[in-house]
C-alpha positions in Angstrom: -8.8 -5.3 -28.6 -9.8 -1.6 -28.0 -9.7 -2.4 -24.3 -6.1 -3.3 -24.4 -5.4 -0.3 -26.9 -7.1 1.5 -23.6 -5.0 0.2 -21.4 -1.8 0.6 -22.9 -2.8 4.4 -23.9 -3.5 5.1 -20.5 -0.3 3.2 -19.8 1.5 5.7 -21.2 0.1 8.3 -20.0 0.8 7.6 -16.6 4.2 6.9 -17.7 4.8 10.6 -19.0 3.3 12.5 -16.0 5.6 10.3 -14.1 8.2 11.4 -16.3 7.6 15.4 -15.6 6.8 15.0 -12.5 9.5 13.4 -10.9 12.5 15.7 -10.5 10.0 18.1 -9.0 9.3 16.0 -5.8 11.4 17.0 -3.2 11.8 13.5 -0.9 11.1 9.7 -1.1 8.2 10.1 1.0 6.6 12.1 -1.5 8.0 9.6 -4.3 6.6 6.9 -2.8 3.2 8.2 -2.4 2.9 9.1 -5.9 4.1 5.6 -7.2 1.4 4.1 -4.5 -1.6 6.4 -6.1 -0.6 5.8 -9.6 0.1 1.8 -9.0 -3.1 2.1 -7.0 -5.3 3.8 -9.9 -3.9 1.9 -12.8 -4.6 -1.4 -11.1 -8.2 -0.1 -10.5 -8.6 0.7 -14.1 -7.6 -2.6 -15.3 -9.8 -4.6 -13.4 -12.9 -2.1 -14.0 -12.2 -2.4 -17.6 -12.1 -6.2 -17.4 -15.1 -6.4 -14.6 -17.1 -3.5 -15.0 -19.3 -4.2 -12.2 -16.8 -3.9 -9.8 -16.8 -0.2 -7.4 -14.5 2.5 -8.9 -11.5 4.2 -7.4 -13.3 7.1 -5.8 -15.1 4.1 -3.4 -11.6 2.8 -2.5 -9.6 5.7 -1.9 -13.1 6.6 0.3 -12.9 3.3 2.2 -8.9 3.9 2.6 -9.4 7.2 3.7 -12.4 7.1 5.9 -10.7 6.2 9.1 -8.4 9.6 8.4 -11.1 11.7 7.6 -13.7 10.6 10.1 -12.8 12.5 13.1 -12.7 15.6 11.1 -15.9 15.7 9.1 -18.5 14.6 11.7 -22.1 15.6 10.7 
C-alpha cells in the first residue's frame, strides 16, 4: 500500500514540474528530451520500488551515456 501511495506521490510530482516547466522550453527537441528523462526515471523508480535489487538510474543514464562521454574523459 505505501509503495503505491509512493508511486502515485511521485506521480504527481512529476506531473507538476512538467506543468511549470513546459511553456519555458523553447522547441520540440527540447520537449522531447524532457518527456524521454522523466518517462525514463519514473519507469526506473517503479521497478526499483517493486525489485529493489535491481541497479538505479544513475547506472543507466551511465551506461546510456558512456559511449558520449568516453572520448572526452579519458584517464
Amino acid at each position: 500500500m505505501t509503495t503505491f501511495l509512493f508511486l502515485f506521490a511521485l506521480g504527481l510530482s512529476f506531473v507538476a514540474f512538467s506543468w511549470f516547466e513546459w511553456p519555458s522550453m523553447p522547441d520540440r527537441r527540447t520537449k522531447t528530451t524532457f518527456v524521454t528523462i522523466v518517462f525514463l526515471t519514473y519507469g526506473l523508480t517503479v521497478a526499483i520500488s517493486f525489485k529493489p535489487e535491481l541497479p538505479g538510474p544513475l547506472q543507466l543514464y551511465e551506461h546510456l551515456l558512456a559511449p558520449l562521454v568516453s572520448d572526452w574523459m579519458k584517464s
